[in-house]
C-alpha positions as CSV (number, residue, x, y, z in Angstrom):
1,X,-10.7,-7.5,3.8
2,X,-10.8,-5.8,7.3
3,X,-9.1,-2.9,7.8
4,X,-5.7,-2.4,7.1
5,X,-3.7,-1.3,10.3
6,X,-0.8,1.2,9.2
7,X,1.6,-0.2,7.2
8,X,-1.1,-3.1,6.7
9,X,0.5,-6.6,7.4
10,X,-0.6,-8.4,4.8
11,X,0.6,-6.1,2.7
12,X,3.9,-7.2,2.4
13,X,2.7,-10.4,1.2
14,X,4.5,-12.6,-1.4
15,X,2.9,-12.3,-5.0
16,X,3.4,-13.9,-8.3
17,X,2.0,-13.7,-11.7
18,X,-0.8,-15.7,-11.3
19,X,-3.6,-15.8,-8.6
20,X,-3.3,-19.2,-7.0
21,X,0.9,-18.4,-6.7
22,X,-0.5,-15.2,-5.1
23,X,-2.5,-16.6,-2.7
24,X,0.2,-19.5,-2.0
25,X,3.2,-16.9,-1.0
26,X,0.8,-14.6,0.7
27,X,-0.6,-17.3,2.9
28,X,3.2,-18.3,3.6
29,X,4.3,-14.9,4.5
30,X,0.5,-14.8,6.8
31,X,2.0,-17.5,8.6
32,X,5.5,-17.2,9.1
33,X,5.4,-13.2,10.7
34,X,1.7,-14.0,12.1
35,X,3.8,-16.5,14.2
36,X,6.2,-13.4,15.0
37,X,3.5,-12.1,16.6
38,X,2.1,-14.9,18.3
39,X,5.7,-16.0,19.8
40,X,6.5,-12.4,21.1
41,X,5.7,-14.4,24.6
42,X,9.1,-13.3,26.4
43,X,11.5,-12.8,23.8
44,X,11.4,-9.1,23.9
45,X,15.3,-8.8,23.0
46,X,18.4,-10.5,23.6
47,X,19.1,-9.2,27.1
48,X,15.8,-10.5,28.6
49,X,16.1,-13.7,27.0
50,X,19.8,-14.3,28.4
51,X,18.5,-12.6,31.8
52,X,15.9,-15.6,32.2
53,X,18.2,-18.0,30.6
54,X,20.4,-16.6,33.9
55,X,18.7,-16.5,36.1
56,X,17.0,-20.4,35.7
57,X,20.3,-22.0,35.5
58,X,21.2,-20.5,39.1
59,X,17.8,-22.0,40.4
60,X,17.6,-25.1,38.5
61,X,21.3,-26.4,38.1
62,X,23.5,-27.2,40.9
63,X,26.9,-26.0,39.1
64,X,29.7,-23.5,39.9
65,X,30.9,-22.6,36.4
66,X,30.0,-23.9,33.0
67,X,31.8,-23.5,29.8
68,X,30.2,-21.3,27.2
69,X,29.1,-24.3,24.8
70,X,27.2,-26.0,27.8
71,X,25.8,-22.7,28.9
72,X,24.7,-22.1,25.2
73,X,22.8,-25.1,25.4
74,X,20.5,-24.8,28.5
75,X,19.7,-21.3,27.3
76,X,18.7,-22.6,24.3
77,X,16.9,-25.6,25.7
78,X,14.8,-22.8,28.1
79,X,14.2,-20.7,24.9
80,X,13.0,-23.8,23.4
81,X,10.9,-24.6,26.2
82,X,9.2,-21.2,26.5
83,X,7.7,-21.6,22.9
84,X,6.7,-24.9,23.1
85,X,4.7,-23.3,26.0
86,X,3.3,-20.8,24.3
87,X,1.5,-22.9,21.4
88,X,-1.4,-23.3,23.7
89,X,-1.9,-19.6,23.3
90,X,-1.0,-19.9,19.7
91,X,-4.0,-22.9,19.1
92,X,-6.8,-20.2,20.9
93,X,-6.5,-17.8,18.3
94,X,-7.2,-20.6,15.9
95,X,-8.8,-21.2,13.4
96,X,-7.2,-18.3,11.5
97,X,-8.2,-16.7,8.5
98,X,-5.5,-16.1,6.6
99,X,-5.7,-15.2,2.9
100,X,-9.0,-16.1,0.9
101,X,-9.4,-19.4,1.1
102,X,-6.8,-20.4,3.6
103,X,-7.2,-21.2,7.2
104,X,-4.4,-21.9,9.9
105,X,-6.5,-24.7,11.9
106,X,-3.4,-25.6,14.7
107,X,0.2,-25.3,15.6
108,X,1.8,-28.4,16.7
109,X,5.4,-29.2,17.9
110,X,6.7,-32.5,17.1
111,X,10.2,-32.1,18.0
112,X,12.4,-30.8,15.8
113,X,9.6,-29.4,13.6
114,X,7.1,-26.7,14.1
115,X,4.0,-27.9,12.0
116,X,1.5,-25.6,11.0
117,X,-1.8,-27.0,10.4
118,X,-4.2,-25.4,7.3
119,X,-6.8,-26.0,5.6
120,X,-8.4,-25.0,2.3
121,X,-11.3,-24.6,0.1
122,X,-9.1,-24.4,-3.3
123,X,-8.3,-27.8,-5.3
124,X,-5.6,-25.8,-6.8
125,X,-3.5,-24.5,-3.9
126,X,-0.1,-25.6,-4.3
127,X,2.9,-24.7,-2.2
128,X,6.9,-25.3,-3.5
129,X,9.8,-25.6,-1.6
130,X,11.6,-23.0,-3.8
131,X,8.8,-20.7,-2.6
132,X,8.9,-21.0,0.8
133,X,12.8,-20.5,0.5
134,X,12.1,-16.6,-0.8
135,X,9.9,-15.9,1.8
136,X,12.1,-17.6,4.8
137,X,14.9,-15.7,3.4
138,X,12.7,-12.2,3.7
139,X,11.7,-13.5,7.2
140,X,14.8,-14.4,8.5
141,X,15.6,-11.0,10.9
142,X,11.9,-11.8,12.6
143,X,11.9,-13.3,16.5
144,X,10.4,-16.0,15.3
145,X,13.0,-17.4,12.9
146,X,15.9,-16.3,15.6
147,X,13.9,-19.0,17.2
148,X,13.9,-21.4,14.9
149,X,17.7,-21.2,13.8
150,X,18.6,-20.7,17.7
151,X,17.3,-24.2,18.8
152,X,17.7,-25.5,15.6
153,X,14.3,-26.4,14.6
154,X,12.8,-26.9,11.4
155,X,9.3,-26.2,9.8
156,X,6.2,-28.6,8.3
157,X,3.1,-27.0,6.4
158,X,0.7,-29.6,6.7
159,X,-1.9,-28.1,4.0
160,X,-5.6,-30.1,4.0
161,X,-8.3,-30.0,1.4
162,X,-11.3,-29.8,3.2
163,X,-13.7,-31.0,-0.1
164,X,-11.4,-33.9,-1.1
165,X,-9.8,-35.0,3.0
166,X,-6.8,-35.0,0.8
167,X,-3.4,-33.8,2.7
168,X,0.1,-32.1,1.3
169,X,3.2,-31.4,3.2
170,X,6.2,-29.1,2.8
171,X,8.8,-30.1,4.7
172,X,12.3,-28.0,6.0
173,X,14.3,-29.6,8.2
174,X,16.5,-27.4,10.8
175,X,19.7,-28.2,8.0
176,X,17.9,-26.8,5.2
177,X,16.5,-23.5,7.3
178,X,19.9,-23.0,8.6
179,X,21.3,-23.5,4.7
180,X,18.3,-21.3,3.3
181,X,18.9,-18.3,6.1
182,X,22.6,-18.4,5.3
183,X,21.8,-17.2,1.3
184,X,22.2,-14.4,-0.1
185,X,19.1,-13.0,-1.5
186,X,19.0,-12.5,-5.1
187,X,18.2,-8.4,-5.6
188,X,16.7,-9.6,-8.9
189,X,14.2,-11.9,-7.6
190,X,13.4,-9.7,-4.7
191,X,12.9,-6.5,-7.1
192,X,10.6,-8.4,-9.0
193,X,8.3,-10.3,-6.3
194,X,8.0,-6.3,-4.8
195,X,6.7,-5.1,-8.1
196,X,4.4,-8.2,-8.0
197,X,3.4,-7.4,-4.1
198,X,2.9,-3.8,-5.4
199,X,0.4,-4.9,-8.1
200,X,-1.5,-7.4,-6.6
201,X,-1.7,-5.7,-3.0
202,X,-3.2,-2.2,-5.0
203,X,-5.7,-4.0,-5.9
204,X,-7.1,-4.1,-2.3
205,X,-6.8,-0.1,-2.1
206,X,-8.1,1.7,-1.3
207,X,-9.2,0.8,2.6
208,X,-9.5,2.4,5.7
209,X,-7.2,2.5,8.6
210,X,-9.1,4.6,10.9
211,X,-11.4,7.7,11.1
212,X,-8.6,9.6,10.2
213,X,-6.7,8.0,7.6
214,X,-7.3,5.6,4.3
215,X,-4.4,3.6,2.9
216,X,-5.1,4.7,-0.7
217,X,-2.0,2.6,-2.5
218,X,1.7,1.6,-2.3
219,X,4.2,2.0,-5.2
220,X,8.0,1.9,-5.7
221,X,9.5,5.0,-7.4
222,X,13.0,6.3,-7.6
223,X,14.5,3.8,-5.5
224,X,11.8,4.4,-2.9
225,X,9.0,1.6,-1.5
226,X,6.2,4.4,-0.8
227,X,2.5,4.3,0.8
228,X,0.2,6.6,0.2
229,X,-2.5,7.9,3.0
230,X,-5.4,10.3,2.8
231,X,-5.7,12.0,6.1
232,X,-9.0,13.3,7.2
233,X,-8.2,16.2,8.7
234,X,-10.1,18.1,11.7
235,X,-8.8,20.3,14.4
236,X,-7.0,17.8,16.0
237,X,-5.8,15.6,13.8
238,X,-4.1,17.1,10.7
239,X,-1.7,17.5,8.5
240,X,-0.1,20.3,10.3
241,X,0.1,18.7,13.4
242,X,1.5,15.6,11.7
243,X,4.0,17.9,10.1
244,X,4.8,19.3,13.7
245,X,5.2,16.1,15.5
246,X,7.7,14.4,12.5
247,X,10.3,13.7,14.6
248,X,7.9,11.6,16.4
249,X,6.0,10.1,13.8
250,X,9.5,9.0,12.5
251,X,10.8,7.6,16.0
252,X,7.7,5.9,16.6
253,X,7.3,4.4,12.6
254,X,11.2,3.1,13.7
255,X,10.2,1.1,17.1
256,X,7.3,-0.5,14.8
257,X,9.8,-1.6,12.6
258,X,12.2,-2.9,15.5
259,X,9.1,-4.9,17.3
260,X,8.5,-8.5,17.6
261,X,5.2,-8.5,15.7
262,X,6.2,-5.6,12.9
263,X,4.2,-5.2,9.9
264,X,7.5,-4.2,7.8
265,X,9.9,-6.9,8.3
266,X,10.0,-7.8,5.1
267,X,10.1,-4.4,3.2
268,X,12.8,-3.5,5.9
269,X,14.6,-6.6,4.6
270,X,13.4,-6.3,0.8
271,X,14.7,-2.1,1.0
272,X,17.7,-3.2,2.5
273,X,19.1,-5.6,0.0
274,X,17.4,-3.8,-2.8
275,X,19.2,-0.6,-1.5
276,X,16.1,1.5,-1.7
277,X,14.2,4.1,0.9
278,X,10.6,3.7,2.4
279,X,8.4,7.3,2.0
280,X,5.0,7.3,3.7
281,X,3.6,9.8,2.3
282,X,0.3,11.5,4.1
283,X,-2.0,14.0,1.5
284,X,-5.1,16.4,3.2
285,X,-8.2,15.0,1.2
286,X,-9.6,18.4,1.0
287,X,-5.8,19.9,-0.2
288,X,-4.3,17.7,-2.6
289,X,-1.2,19.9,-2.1
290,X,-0.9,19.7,1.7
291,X,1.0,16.6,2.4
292,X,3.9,15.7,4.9
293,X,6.1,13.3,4.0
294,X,8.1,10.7,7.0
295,X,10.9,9.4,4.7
296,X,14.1,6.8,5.8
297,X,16.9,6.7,3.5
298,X,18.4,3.7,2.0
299,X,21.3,4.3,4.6
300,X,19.0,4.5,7.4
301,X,17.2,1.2,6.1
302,X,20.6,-0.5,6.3
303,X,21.1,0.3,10.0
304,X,17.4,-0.6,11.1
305,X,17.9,-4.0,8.9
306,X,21.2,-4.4,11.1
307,X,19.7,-3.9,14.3
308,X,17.2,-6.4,14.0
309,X,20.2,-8.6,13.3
310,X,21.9,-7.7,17.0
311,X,20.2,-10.4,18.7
């Protein structure tokens, strides 16, 4: 696996008790925030969207006033419009890698669906729709699914064998997204596909971030999701200085958490309806004991998860 980038993205990625469901939910989740970064094209917030949405309705429609439904609509129709235009970009950064086997080959838009296009070595890879319901549920905050729900779109996994030429298709239509987004997410279920993340995705530690840091595992203890870093300190870089500059640290960990192409959307969401913190904790690998810690509570969780929904 390359090297994780802190928190690591695919870390957050959907696990079950066997290998195959692993890979399945992982290559999901790979897709669905992957696309969150891909699609962060012009949709930087609310305001900028509604700014262009603006600001092409004066230039390209000759009309005094318009009601708020009809003004709804041609935002939505430019928002649409402004992904569609952005799959070229999408399809250049393809083929993908995207968990083991799996490969995202194309994005296509075949109006209302957004099809993604894989491929894979595996006879066994099977995908459910029950799956794909958890892990649009844990995505649902992300730009990319504002999208999706906005102009009412749905989504098609086109998944081909590449030994056999044989094809499979999960298919949800905008109904069933809107239906699925509108849940409430079992804490259960959620608690449990964590633990199973937090299994499966330690089995990748440890793995280097950088010359200065190693992801060395993640674990959930005391109502906390935590990561744990070895920092390789020099005069620079350090545990004291990280210590110094935690304020920082703890701002800057936040606007990751508030972009377009986060790595922790769905711990953020997962935390949230779990009620539980996020620690990441950083340890000196020559002083065990020297460690500073950049900790958000479950109430601050709560408020970044509603944030992300302000849009």
């Amino acid at each position: 696996m390359a090297a994780l980038h802190f928190p690591d993205f695919f870390c957050t990625f959907a696990v079950q008790i066997n290998k195959m469901a692993m890979q399945k939910h992982i290559a999901m989740l790979v897709l669905l925030l992957w696309m969150g970064v891909l699609c962060s094209y012009g949709q930087a917030d609310s305001m900028a969207a509604r700014s262009i949405a603006t600001d092409e309705i004066q230039e390209n429609y000759v009309v005094m006033e318009m009601d708020s439904i009809t003004t709804k609509r041609v935002e939505d129709q430019i928002l649409l419009q402004q992904f569609v235009e952005s799959i070229p970009a999408i399809n250049a950064s393809c083929p993908m890698t995207l968990y083991g086997n799996l490969t995202m080959d194309s994005l296509s838009f075949r109006n209302p669906q957004v099809c993604y296009h894989v491929s894979t070595d595996s006879k066994d890879y099977t995908q459910s729709k029950e799956d794909g319901a958890l892990m649009i549920l844990l995505s649902r905050t992300s730009h990319f699914f504002k999208i999706i729900r906005k102009c009412h779109l749905g989504l098609t996994y086109l998944v081909s064998f590449k030994d056999t030429a044989g094809e499979t298709e999960v298919v949800y239509t905008p109904d069933e997204i809107s239906n699925i987004s509108s849940q409430d997410v079992p804490r259960e279920r959620v608690l449990k596909y964590f633990y199973d993340v937090v299994k499966e995705v330690n089995k990748t530690f440890p793995a280097t971030v950088d010359q200065y840091m190693r992801i060395d595992s993640m674990t959930i203890h005391k109502g906390y999701m935590q990561y744990h870093y070895t920092v390789f300190e020099d005069k620079i870089f350090n545990i004291k200085m990280l210590k110094k500059n935690i304020e920082a640290l703890k701002a800057n960990t936040v606007h990751v958490m508030l972009s377009a192409n986060s790595s922790l959307y769905l711990n953020i969401t997962g935390c949230s309806i779990m009620d539980y913190g996020l620690r990441f904790r950083f340890v000196s690998s020559t002083h065990k004991r020297k460690h500073v810690d950049v900790v958000f509570t479950p109430d601050e969780i709560d408020e970044i998860e509603n944030s992300r929904l302000q849009w």
